[in-house]
C-alpha positions in Angstrom: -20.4 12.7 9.1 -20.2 8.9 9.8 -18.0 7.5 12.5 -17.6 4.1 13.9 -17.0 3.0 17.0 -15.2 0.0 18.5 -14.7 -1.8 22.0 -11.5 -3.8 21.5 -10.8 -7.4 23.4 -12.6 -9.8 21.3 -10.8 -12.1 19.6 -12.7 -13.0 15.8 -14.2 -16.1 15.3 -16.0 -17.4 12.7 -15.7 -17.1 9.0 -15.4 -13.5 6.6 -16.8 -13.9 3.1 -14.1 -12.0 0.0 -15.3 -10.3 -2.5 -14.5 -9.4 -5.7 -11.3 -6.8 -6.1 -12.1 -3.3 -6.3 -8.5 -2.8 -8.2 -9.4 -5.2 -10.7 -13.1 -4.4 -11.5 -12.3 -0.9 -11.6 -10.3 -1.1 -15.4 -12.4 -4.1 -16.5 -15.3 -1.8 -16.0 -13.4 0.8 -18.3 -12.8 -1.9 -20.9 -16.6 -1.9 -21.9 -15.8 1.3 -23.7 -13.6 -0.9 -26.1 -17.0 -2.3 -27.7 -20.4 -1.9 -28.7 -21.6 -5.2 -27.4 -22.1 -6.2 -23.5 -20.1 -7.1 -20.8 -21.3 -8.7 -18.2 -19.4 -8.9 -15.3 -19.5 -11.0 -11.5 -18.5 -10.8 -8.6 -18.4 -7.1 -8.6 -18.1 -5.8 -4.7 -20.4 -2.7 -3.8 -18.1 0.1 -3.3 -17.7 4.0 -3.4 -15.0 3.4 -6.3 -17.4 1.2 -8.3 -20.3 3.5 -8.1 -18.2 6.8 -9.1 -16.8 4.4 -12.6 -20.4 3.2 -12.8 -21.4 7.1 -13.1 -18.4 8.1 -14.8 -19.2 5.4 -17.5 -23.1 6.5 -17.6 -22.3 10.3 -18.5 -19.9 8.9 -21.4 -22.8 6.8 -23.1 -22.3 3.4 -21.2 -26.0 1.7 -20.1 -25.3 0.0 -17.1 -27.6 -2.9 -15.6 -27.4 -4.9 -12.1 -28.8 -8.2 -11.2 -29.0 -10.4 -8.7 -28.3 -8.1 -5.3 -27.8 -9.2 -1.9 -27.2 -8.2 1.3 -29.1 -5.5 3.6 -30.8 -3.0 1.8 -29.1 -0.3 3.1 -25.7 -1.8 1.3 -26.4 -3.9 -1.6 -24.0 -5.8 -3.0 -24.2 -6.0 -7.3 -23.6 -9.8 -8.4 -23.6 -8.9 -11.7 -22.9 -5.7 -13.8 -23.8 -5.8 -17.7 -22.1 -2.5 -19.2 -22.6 -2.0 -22.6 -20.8 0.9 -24.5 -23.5 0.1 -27.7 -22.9 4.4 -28.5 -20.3 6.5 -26.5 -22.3 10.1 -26.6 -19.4 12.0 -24.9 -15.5 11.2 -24.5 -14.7 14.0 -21.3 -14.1 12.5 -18.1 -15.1 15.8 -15.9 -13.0 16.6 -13.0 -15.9 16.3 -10.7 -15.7 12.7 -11.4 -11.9 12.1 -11.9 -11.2 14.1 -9.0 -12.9 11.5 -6.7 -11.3 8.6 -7.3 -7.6 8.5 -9.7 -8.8 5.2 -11.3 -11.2 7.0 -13.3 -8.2 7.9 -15.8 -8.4 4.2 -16.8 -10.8 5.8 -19.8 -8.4 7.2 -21.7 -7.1 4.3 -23.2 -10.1 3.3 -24.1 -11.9 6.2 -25.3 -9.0 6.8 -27.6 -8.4 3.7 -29.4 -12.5 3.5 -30.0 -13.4 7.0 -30.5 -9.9 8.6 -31.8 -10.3 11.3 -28.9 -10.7 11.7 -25.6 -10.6 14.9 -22.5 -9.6 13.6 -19.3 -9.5 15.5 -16.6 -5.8 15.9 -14.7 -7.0 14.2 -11.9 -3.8 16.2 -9.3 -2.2 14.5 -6.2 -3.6 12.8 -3.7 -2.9 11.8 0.2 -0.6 8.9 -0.2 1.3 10.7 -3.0 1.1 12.7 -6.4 1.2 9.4 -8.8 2.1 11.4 -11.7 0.2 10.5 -15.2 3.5 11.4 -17.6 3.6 7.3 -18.0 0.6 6.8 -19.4 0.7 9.8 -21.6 4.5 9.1 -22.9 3.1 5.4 -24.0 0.1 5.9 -25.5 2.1 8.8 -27.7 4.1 5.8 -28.8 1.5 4.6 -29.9 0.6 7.5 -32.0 -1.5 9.9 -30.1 -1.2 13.4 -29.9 -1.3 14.5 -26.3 -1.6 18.2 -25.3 -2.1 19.7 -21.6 -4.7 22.8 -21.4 -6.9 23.8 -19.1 -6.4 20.8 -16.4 -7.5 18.4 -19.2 -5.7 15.9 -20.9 -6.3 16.5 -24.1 -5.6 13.4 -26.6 -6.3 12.2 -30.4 -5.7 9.9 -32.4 -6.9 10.6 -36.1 -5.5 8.0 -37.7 -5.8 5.5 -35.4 -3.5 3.7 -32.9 -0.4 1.6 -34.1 1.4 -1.1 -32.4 4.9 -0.3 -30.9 7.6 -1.8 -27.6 7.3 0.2 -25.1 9.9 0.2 -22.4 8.3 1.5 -19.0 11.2 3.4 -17.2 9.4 2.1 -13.9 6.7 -0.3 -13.1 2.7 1.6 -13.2 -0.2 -0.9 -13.2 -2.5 2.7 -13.9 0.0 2.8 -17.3 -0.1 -0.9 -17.6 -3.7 -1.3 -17.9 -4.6 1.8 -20.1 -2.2 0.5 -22.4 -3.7 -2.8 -22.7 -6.5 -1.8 -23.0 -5.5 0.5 -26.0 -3.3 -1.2 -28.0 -6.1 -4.2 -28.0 -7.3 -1.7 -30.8 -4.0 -0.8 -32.4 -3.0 -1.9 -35.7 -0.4 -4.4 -35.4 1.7 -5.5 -32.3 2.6 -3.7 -29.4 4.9 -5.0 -26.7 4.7 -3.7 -23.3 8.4 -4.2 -21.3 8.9 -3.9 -17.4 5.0 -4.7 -17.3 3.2 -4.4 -13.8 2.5 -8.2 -12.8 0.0 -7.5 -10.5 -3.2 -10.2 -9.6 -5.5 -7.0 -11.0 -3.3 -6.7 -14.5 -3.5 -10.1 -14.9 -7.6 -10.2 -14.6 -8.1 -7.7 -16.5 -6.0 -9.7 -19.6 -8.2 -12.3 -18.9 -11.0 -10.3 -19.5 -9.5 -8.8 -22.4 -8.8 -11.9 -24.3 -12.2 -13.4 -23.3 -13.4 -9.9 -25.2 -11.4 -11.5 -28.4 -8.1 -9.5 -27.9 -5.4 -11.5 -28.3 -2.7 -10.7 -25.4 0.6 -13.0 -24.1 2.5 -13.0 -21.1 0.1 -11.9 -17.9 1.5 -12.3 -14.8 4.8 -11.5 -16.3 6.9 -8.2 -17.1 6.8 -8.5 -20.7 3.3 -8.2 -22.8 2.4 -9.0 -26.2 -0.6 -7.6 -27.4 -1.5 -8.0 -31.1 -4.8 -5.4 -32.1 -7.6 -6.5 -33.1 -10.7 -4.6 -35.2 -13.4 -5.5 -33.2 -14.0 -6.9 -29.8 -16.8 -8.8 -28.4 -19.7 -9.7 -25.6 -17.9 -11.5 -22.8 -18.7 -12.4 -19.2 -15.9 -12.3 -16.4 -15.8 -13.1 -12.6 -13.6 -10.7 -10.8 -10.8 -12.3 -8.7 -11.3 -12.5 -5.3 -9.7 -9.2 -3.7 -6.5 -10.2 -1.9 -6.1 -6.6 0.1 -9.0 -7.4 1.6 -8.1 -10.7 2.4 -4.5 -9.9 3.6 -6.9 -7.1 6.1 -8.9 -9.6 7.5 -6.2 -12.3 7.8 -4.1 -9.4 9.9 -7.8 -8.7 12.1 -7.7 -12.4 13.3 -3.5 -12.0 13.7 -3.8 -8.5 15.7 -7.0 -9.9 17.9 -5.7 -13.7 18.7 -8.6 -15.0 16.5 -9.2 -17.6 14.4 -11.0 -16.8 11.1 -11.6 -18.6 7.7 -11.2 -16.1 5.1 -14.0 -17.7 2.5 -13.3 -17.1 -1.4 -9.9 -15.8 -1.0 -7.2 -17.4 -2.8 -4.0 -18.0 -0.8 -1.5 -17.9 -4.9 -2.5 -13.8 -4.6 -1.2 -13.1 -1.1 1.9 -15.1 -1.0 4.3 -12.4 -0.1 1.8 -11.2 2.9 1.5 -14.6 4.0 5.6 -15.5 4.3 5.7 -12.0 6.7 2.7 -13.2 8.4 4.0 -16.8 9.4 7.4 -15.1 10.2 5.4 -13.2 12.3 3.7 -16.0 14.4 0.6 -16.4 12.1 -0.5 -19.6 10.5 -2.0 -19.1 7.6 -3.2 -21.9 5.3 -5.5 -22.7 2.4 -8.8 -24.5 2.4 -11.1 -26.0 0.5 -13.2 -23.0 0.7 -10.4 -20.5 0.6 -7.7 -19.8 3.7 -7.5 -20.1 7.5 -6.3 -17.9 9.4 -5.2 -18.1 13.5 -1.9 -17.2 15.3 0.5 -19.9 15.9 1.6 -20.0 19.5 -0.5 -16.9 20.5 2.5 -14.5 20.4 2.8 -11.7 17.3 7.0 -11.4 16.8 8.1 -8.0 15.1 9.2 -8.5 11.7 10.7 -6.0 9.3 8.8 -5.7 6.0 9.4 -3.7 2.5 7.1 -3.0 0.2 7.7 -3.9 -3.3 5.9 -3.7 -6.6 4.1 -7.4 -7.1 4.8 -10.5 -6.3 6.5 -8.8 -3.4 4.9 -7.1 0.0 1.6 -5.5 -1.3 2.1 -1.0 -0.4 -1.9 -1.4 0.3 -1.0 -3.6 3.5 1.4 -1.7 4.9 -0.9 0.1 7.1 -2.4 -2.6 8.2 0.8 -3.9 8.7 2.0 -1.4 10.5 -1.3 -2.1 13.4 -0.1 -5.7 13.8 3.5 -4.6 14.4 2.3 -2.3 17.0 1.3 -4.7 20.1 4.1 -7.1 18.7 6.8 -8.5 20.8 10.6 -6.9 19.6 10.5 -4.5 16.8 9.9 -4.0 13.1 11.6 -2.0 10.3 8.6 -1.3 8.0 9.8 0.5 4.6 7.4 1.9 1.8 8.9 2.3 -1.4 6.1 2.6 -3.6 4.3 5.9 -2.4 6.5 8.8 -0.8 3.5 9.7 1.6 2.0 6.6 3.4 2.9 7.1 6.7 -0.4 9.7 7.7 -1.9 6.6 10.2 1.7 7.1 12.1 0.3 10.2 14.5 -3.4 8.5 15.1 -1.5 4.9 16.0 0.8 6.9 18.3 -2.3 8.3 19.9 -3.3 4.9 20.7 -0.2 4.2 22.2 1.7 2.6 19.8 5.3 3.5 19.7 6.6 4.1 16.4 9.3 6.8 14.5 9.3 7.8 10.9 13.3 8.2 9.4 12.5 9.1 5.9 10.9 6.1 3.8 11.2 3.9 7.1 8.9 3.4 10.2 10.7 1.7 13.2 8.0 0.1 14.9 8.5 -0.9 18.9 6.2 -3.0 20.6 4.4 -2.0 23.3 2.2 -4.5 25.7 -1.1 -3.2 24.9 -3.1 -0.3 22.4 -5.2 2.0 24.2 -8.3 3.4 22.2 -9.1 7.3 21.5 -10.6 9.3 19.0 -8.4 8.9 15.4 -9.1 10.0 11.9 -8.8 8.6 8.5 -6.6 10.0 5.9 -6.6 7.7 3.5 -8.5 3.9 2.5 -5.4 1.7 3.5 -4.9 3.9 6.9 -8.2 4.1 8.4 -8.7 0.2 8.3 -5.5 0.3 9.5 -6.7 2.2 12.4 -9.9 -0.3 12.8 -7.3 -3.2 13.5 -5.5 -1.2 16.2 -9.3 -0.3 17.7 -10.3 -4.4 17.5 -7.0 -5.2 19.6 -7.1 -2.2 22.4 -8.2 -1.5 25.4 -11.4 0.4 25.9 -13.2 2.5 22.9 -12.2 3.7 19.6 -13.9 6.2 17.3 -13.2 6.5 14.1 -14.4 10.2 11.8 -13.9 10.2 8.3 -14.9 6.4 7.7 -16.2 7.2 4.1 -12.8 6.1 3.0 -13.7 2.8 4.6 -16.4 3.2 1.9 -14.4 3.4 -0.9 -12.5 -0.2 -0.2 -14.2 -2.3 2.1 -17.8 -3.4 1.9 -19.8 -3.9 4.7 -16.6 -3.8 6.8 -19.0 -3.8 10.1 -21.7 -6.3 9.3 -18.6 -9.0 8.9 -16.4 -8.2 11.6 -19.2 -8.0 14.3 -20.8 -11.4 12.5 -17.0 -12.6 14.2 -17.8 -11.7 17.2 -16.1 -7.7 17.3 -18.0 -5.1 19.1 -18.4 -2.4 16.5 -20.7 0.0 15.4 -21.5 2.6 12.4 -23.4 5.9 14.3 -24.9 7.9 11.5 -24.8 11.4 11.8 
């Protein structure tokens, strides 16, 4: 099993290149399903993720095509993805396939408005939390589907087709969001979707939706109009720049006194991570290529933070967070609210000396004068790049096992960090 390994002390200098957003090219993948004719998709970043819808997509009938690659040939890095669903052959999504990666339940939606059925596979809990599925189900029988549980599949039809209806989501879901976009493109009449997610990712994937010919109102607020449509058609889409990662990499430069421009990011789609990070001691601008990103006076301050559906403090950075806060002068009150289990990089920052205590939903964060490295492990995608931060900033060598969830978020994490100037290195094993 991979690990990688990291000499901390060198500050990053230079200039990191943003791709495309796993979380939005994940259900814009899934909305080729909604029609027979191609979509052709750029800026797609090379991922785990992408590859297991890519495959998920190829068992259900989808032809997939890639041009224009770059990068080492070890890691190549799709510029464009044509997907065409011309004839869907099978409408199970298996649990060997669902089981890897909880996005792949973004079919159902479409399968069922297209096909009139669909078997998804329950795809269970997971390390940061269970993120139930009764949303998604409770909506799309609003729509008209009949939904039945059996055998760990998900079980749904729709003989008659989908109708339009408002649907009041008892708590923000961007997962229930997006399948239900997606299906009620293909409903008969108007469906209105109330208490909405309004994240970046929702928001490109209407985009993509109405440059399919769907006709939706309101992205990138909490109430949706969506009024179905027959038939969609071929469309291209460029995926918006992915703002996790740029919130990562703006927090590398932070935690290692660098000074980095984060190329192709777009500064509107990490607003609330840039108001902590200036309160923090960063300065964080945009360019004309996308944003800078150095500290201030050279001094990180603790700062409390709360996570919060969007536009608020993104749950995917509070790991990474949570590294910054670590060598930070005074303390920090960190508090997830989104997932009830996201604090699993707590025990392997401790181990590198930070000093930090979980109460419940809250980490109190105290900062100590310097990390130390040791051996850590990753639990989950947000946490072990989490732990990669505390490695860049501490003294001595850090190994990292269990990097293949680095894999599923973050491509070729190494080749652009040590292109700033970090010692690190993947050792194959």
């Amino acid at each position: 099993m991979d690990k990688i390994r990291i000499r901390g002390g060198s500050p990053l200098r230079g200039e990191i290149e943003i791709g495309g957003a796993k979380n939005a090219a994940l259900p814009i993948m899934a909305a080729a399903l909604l029609m027979d004719q191609p979509l052709r998709l750029t800026n797609v970043p090379h991922l785990a993720d992408v590859t297991t819808m890519a495959d998920l997509l190829a068992q259900l009938g989808v032809s997939i095509r890639i041009e224009g690659t770059t990068g080492p040939s070890s890691n190549e890095t799709p510029r464009l993805l044509e997907l065409t669903a011309r004839d869907i052959t099978k409408t199970t999504a298996p649990y060997d396939l669902v089981s890897k990666m909880r996005a792949s339940v973004l079919v159902l939606g479409p399968l069922l408005a297209r096909c009139g059925s669909a078997q998804v596979s329950l795809p269970g809990g997971c390390a940061i939390g269970t993120r139930p599925v009764d949303l998604h189900l409770r909506a799309l029988t609003q729509l008209g589907a009949e939904i039945e549980l059996r055998d760990g599949y998900i079980h749904a039809k729709a003989p008659n087709g989908l109708v339009g209806a408002e649907i009041v989501f008892p708590k923000v879901s961007v997962g229930a969001t997006e399948n239900l976009l997606m299906a009620a493109s293909l409903a008969r009449g108007e469906t209105v979707l109330v208490n909405a997610a309004r994240e970046p990712e929702v928001t490109d994937l209407v985009v993509c939706l109405n440059a399919m010919g769907a006709c939706i109102e309101g992205a990138g607020t909490g109430r949706l109009r969506i009024v179905g449509t027959d038939r969609l058609h071929a469309a291209t889409h460029r995926i918006v720049p992915d703002r996790i990662e740029t919130g990562t990499y703006a927090m590398a430069a932070a935690i290692t006194d660098g000074d980095i421009e984060l190329v192709g990011a777009r500064y509107d789609l990490i607003s609330a991570a840039a108001e902590i990070l200036t309160q923090a001691g960063v300065t964080i601008r945009e360019t004309p290529r996308g944003v800078h990103v150095r500290r201030a006076n050279g001094v990180l301050a603790g700062v409390d933070v709360m996570t919060e559906p969007f536009p608020g403090f993104p749950t995917d950075l509070q790991a990474q967070m949570m590294a910054l806060m670590a060598p930070a002068q005074g303390a920090a009150m960190i508090t997830e609210t989104i997932f009830e289990n996201r604090f699993m990089h707590v025990p392997e920052l401790c181990r590198m000396g930070a000093n930090i205590n979980v109460h419940g939903a809250t980490a109190l964060v105290r900062g100590v004068a310097r990390l130390r490295g040791a051996e850590v492990m990753a639990t989950d995608l947000r946490a072990s790049v989490s732990l990669v931060l505390a490695g860049l900033a501490a003294e001595g060598e850090t190994t990292l096992s269990r990097v293949y969830h680095l894999d599923r978020g973050y491509e070729r994490l190494v080749e652009k960090l040590s292109a700033c100037g970090a010692s690190i290195e993947r050792i194959r094993e």
